[in-house]
N, C-alpha and C positions, 0 to 999 in steps of 0.2 A: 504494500500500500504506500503512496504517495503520499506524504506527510506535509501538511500546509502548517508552515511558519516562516515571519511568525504572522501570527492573526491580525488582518488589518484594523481591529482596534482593541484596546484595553478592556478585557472582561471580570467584572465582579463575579463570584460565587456566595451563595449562602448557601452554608452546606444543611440547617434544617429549620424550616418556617413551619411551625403548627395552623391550621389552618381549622376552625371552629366551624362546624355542619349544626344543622339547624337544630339539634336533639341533643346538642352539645360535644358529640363526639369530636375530635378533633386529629385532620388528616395532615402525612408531615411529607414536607414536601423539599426539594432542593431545586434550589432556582441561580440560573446563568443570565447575566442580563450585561447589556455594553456598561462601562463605568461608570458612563453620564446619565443614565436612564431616569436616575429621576431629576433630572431638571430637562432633559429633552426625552420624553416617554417613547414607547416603541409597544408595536403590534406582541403579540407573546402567543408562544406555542406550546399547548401543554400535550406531557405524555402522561396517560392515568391507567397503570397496572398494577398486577401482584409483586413481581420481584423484587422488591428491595434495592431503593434507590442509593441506600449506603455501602450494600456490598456487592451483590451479584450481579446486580447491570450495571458496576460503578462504570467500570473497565469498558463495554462498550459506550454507555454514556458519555464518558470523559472523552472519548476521541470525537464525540458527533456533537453534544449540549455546547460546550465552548466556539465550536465552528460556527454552529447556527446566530450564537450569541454575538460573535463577532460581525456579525453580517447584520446585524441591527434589529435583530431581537431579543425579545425576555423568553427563555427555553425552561419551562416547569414541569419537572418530574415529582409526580405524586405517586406516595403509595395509597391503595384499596383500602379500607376500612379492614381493618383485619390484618392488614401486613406491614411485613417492615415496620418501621417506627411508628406507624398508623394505629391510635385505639379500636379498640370496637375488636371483632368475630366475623371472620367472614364464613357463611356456612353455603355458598353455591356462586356460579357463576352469573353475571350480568342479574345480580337481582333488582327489583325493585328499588332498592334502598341504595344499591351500586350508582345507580345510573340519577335518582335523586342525586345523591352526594354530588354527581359529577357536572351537574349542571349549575348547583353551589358552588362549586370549585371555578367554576365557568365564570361565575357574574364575581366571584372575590377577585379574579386575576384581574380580569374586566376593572376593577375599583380602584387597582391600587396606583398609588402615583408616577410607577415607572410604566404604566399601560397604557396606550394612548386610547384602549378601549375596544379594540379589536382582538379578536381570541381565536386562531387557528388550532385543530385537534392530529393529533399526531401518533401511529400506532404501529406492529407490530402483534399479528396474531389477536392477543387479548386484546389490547390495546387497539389494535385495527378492527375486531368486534366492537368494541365499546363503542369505538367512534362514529362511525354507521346508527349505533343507537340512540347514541346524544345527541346525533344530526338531526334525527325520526322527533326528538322532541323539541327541539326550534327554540335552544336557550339563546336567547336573545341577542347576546355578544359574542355567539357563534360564529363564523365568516367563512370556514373554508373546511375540509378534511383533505389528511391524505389517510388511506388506509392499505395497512399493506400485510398479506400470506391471511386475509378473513373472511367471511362470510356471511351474505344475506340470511343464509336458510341453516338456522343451526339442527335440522332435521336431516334433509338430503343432502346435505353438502359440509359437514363437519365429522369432526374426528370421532362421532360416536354411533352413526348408521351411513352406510350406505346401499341406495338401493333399498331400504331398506332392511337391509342385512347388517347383522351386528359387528363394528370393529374391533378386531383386536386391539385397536389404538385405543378404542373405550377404555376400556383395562390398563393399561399403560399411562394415559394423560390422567385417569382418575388415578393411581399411584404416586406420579409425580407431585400432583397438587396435595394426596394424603402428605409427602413427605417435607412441601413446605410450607404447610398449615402448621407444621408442630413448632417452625423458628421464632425466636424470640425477639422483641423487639434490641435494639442495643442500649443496655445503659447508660452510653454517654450521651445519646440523646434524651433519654426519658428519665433517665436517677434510677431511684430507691421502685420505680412500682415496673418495672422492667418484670417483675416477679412475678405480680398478681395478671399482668397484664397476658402475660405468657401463660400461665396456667388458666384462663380464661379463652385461651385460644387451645388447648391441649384438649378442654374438655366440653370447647361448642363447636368446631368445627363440621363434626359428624364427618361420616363415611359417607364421599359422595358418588362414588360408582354405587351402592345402593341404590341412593336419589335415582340416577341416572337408569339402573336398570329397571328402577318399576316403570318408568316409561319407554316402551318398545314399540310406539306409533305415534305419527306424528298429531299428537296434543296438544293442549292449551300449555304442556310443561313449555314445548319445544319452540311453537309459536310465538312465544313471547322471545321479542331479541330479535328476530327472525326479520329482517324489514322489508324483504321481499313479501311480507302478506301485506304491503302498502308502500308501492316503491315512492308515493306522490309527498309522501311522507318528509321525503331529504329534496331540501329547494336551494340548499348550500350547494358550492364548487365540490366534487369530489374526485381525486386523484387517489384508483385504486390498481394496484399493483402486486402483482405474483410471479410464479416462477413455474415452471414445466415438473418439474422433481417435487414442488410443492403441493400440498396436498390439497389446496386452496385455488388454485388460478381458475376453475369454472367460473366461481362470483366474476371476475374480472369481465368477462364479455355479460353477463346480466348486466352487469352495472350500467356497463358502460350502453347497452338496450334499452333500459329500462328508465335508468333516474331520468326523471324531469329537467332537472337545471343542469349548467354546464356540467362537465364529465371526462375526463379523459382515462387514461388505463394504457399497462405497458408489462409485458410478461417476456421474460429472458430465459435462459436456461436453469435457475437458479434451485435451492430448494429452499427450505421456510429460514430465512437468512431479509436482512434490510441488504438491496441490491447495491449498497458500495461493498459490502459484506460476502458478493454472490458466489454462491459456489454450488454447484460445477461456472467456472470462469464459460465468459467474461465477466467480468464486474464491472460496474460503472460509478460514472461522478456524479451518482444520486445526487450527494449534499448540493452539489451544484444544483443538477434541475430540481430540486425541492424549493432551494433557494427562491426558482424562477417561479415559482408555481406561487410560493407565499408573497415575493415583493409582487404579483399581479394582485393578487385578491386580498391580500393584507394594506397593500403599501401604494397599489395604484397606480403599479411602476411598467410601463412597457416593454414587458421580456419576450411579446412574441409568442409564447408558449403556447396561446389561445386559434394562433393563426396555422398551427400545425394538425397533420390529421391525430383523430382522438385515437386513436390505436396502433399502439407499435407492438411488433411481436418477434420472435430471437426462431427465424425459420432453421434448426435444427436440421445437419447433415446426418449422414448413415455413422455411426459408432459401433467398433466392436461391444458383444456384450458384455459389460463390467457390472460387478453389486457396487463400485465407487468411480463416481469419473473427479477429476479436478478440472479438466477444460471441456466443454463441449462446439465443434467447429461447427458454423452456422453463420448465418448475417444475419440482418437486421431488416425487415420490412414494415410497411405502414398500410392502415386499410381507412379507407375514407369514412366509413359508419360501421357499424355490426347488427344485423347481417351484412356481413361485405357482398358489394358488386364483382368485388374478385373472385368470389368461392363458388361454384356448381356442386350441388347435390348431385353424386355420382350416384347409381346404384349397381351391386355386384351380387348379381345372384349366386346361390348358393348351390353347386351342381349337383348330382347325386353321384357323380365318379368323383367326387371330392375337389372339385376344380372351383375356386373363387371365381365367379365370372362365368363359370359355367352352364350348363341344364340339366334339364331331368328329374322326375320327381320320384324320391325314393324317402324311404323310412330307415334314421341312421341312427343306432344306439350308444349312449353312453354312460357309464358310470363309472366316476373318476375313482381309482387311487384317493386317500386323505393325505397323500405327500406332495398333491397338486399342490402348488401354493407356498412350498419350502425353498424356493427362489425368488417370490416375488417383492422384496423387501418390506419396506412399513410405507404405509398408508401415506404416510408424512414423512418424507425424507428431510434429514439436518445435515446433509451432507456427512456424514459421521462411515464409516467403514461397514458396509454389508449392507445396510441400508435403502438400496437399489435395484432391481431388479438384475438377477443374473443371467445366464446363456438358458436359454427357455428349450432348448434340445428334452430335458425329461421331462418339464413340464408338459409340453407335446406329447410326448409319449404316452400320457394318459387323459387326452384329451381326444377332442373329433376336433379333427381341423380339415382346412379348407384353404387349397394355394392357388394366386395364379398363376399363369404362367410365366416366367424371365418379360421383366417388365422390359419394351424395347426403348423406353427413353426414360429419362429424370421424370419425377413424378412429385408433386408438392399436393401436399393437403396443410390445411389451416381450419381449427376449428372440432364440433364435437361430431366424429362418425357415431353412428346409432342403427343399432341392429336392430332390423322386424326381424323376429323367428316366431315361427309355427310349429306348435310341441307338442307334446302329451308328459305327465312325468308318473311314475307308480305307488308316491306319496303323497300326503297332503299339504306336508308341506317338504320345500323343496327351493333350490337356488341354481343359476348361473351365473359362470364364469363367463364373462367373453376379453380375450386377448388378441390387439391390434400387432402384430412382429413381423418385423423385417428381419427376411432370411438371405443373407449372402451368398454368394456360388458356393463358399465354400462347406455350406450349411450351419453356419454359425448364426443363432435367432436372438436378435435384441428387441424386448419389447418396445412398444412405442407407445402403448397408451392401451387401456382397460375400461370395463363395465360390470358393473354385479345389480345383479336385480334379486329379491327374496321375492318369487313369484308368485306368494301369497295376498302382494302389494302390485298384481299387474295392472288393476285399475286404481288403488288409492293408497297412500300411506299411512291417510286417518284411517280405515277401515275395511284392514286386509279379510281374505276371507280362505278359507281353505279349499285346499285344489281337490276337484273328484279327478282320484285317478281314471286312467282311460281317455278322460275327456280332453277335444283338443283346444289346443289356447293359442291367439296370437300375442304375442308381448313385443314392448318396448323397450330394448336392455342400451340407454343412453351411455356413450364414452367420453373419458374425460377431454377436455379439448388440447390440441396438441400441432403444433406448426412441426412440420418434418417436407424433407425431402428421400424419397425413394428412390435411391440409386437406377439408370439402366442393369440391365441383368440381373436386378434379387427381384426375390416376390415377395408379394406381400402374401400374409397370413393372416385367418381367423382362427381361432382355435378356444374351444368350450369345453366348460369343466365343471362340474354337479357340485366342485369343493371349492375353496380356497384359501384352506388355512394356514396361517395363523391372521392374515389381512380379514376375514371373516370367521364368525364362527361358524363352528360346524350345524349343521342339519339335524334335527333327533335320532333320522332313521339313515341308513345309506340310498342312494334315490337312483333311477331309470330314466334318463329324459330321450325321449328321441323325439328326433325333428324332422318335420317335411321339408325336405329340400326347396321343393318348386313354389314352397309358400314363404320362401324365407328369404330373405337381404338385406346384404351389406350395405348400408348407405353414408359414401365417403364425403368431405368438403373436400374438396378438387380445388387446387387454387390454381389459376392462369398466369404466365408469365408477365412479370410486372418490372421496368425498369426505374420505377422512380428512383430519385435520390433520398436518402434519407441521411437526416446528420447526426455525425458522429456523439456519442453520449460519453467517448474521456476515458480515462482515465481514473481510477477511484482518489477523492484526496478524502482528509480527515484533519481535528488537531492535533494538539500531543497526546501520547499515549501516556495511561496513566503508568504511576510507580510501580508494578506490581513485582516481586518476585514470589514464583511457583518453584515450590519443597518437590510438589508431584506434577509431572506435564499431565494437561488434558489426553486423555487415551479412550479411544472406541475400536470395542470388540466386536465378531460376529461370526457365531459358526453352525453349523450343521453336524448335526451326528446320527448316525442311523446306527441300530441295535442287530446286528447281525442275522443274531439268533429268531426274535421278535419279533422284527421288523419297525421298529417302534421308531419317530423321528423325534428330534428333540432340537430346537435353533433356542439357544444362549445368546445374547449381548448381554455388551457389559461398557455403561458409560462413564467413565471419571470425570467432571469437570475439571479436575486438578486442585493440586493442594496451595488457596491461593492466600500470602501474603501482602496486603495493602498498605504498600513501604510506609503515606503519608501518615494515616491516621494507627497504624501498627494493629491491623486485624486481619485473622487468619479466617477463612473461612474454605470448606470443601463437600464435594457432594460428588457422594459413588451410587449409582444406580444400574442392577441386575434385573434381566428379565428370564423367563424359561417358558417357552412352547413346547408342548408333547402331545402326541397322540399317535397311535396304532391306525395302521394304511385302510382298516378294513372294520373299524370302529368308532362313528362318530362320538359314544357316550364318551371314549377314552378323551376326549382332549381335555388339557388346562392347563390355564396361565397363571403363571406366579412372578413378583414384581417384590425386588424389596428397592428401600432409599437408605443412604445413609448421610445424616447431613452433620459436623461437625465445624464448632464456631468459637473460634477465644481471642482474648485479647488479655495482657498483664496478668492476672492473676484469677480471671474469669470465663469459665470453659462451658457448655453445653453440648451435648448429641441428641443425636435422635435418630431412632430407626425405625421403619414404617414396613410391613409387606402386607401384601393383597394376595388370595388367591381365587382364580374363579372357577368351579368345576359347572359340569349339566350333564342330567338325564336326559330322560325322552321326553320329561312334563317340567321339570323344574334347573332353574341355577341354583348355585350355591357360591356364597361368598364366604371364606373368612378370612381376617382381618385380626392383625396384633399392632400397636402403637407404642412404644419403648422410647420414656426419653429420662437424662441426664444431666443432673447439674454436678458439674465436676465426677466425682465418683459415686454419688447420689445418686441413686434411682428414684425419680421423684413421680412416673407416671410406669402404666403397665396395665393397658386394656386391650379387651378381646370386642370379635364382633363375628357373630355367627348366622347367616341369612340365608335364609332360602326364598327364594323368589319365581313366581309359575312360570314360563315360556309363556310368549302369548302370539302364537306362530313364527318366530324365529329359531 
């Protein structure tokens, strides 16, 4: 990374402002603003999440909050009610009380003498959730969003259903949030009640993959937050941005379809990363075009940004299959609206000699292997090692797929392909796989992009109903959207699968789908040769990097094990953030997180996931841990969760709780 110093002007830090909500709770916040702010005020941009503005985003904050500050604004990082140095309990995401608080937070910045009164919102993930939400409720000194790797529809389109079908990431992101719900506030911000306050958050938190699995359709739970059930709702500027590897980039073409007022949108190769951050590379000079986007709608300043088309997209070349890339080779293209006028709906029928593109109407069976699925990385890539989809060669192998022929020229698609298939399955309830791969000459198959449908939900989310075996059904199995170019000479492939675990879970029973061929297709976005110029987006810069020395480097694991004898699969990761020392204010802070997928090729009841956290925190003579594990099993009728929460003040064991649930299947 390209390091901008020094800053074209002198910036202040307050490293913690308490900030009083209406009920009296009070949220602590660190604020970057130019030196002179308050005798000449400035527009201000707040970020409002969980992580802990003091320790664990210090490090990416500090290279971005100063930059932004120097460029002549007020840059305010809040923590959530419930974290980091923030009082209160937070016991779910985007509640009610979240999103009050945040539009408090809104009109305080709005008040204060370095703000000239203008309020731009600013996110990542959570953060890029919230803001969308805040947007939907029109606080007042609101002006602009950027939101980036988020989601209108936190049903279809988030880390805990798709399709439908339930995520393994469900399991995993509710683990992560168990494991920093238990941190403590720091006592050099807060004193003496740093204790009470911490033990207040140990024992209201709750278990929220619980919350989350009693809702397995889409409800009034899901719908709230969700701002696609009223996109008329956001009449602010929004700039929404994602990455191909992320788990997230679908919102990005809604948005940019859907919102009412201006809109732009920009998806790279990246995976859930802020895009100076991108990885798989390119990166870019985000900070710069953020810049442009707030001096227009903040500052009223001529950047141009508005006279460009609203969508750029990182048209992705042919890659060997890797579970990790660091560069992906591609360029850059722009579409004048979405739907683009560049894109044709292709369609590819499905032959019955198994020819993509072909004819014939035949009846094809299959029922996958439960090892389908042991390549396909997570849901949500962080660019982190394994993570990625691998060489899909055995995933085919227990699939039905469908090739076409040696394609004769370059082939670009842009946008979401979406399978009509015409089925029948032998259960009632039951799922597809469908996988978009590019196979090379030399039969090497890199996915390019997927779909999962719980066919239970082929007419509704809210109100799945169960399949009579025998009977046939058309469905709708939508793919993630995905800019690629297909080499001459490879083919493309479809390829379908009854499993895909550990990315969903398994099915009660093992299932029988077969498809009518001649009722069935492929429907590609075809994109046409397009010469525009697009300009270039840089180089990444940033400011100075903070102090930090790491005792342990960050490390990510990822493997695969099969049981000889068994036949049993088992994929481990294992994430270290690293053991990190924060030279300035002298705190150590670290977080190990372990996961385990297992199940038997030829037994859906066998799977389960287990997640533990380990998060350890000290400074001078003050030390805390805490360790968190989830685990999630299922029958034929029910889940079962349980859950232990272990924490530690110095050598103290001061907490030690259990949670044991069972929860029905409600066609998943």
């Amino acid at each position: 990374m390209k390091i901008e110093t020094p800053l074209p002007c002198p910036v202040r830090e307050l490293e913690h402002v308490e900030i009083a909500m209406r009920d009296g709770t009070r949220l602590a916040a660190r604020i970057w603003m130019p030196e002179d702010a308050g005798a000449a005020p400035v527009p201000a941009i707040l970020e409002y999440i969980p992580y802990r503005k003091n320790d664990k985003t210090l490090e990416r904050d500090h290279a971005r909050a100063p930059w932004m500050a120097a460029q002549g604004y007020a840059y305010v990082r809040v923590d959530l009610r419930g974290t980091g140095d923030s009082e209160g309990v937070m016991v779910d995401e985007y509640t009610p009380t979240e999103l009050q608080d945040g539009c408090d937070v809104i009109a305080w910045i709005a008040d204060q003498g370095w703000c000239d009164g203008g309020v731009g919102i600013v996110g990542i993930s959570w953060g890029g959730f919230n803001g969308l939400q805040l947007a939907a409720l029109r606080p007042p000194a609101l002006k602009a969003v950027v939101t980036i790797c988020s989601t209108d529809d936190r049903y279809a389109d988030d880390i805990h259903y798709m399709g439908g079908a339930l995520l393994g990431d469900h399991l995993s992101w509710a683990s992560v949030m168990f494991g920093i719900n238990t941190l403590p506030p720091d006592p050099t911000h807060v004193g003496d009640r740093w204790r009470a306050m911490w033990e207040e958050r140990l024992d209201g938190s709750g278990l929220w993959l619980e919350k989350w699995l009693r809702h397995q359709t889409r409800d009034d739970f899901w719908k709230h937050g969700s701002v696609c059930e009223n996109f008329a709702d956001i009449t602010v500027p929004v700039y929404a941005v994602s990455g191909w590897a992320d788990g997230y980039c679908r919102s990005v073409f809604r948005l940019v379809e859907n919102l009412p007022g201006p809109v732009k949108g920009i998806v790279g190769p990246w995976s859930h990363r802020y895009p100076h951050l991108g990885a798989p590379g390119p990166a870019i000079d985000w900070l710069t075009e953020e810049t442009r986007w707030w001096d227009h709608w903040l500052k009223g300043h001529a950047t141009g940004i508005m006279d460009e088309p609203p969508l750029r997209l990182y048209l992705q070349d042919h890659a060997a299959p890797q579970s990790h890339y660091a560069h992906r080779d591609g360029r850059w293209i722009t579409e004048p609206a979405w739907p683009s006028p560049n894109v044709t709906r292709t369609a590819l029928a499905l032959g019955a000699d198994g020819r993509l593109g072909g004819q014939g109407d035949a009846a094809l069976s299959i029922r996958s292997p439960l090892w389908v699925g042991t390549q396909a990385g997570k849901w949500c890539s962080y660019a982190h090692a394994g993570d990625q989809p691998g060489d899909q060669r055995r995933e085919d192998a227990g699939s039905l797929v469908f090739d076409t022929a040696p394609l004769e020229a370059d082939l670009d698609i842009a946008g979401d392909a979406c399978l009509i298939l015409t089925l029948q399955v032998d259960r009632p309830v039951a799922q597809v796989a469908a996988r978009l791969v590019d196979v090379a000459p030399d039969g090497a198959a890199t996915r390019v992009s997927y779909g999962l449908l719980n066919l239970t939900h082929h007419d509704s989310h809210e109100h799945p109903e169960p399949l009579d075996p025998g009977r046939t059904y058309t469905v709708e199995v939508p793919f993630k959207h995905v800019a690629q170019t297909f080499r001459a000479g490879h083919r493309i492939r479809l390829a379908l699968s009854t499993s895909y675990f550990p990315i969903a879970w398994t099915t009660p029973e093992p299932v029988t789908l077969t498809v009518h061929t001649g009722q069935s297709h492929l429907d590609l976005p075809v994109r046409g040769t397009d010469d525009t110029a697009v300009r270039d987006l840089g180089t990444p810069r940033a400011g100075m990097p903070l102090d930090v020395t790491y005792s342990e480097s960050p490390q990510a694991e990822w493997t695969v094990t099969e049981d000889r004898d068994t036949g049993r699969i088992t994929i481990e990761t294992r994430d270290h953030e690293g053991g990190a020392h924060i030279d300035t204010h002298g705190f150590y802070h670290s977080a190990e997180g372990q996961e385990r997928y297992s199940l038997s090729p030829d037994d859906p009841t066998s799977a389960e996931g287990e997640v533990s956290w380990t998060h350890v925190m000290r400074r001078d003579g003050w030390s805390v841990r805490t360790l968190t594990t989830t685990r999630l099993t299922a029958d034929s009728d029910s889940f079962r969760i349980t859950a232990r929460l272990q924490a530690w003040e110095g050598d103290t064991r001061i907490r030690d709780r259990d949670w044991d649930v069972t929860i029905p299947r409600t066609l998943v």
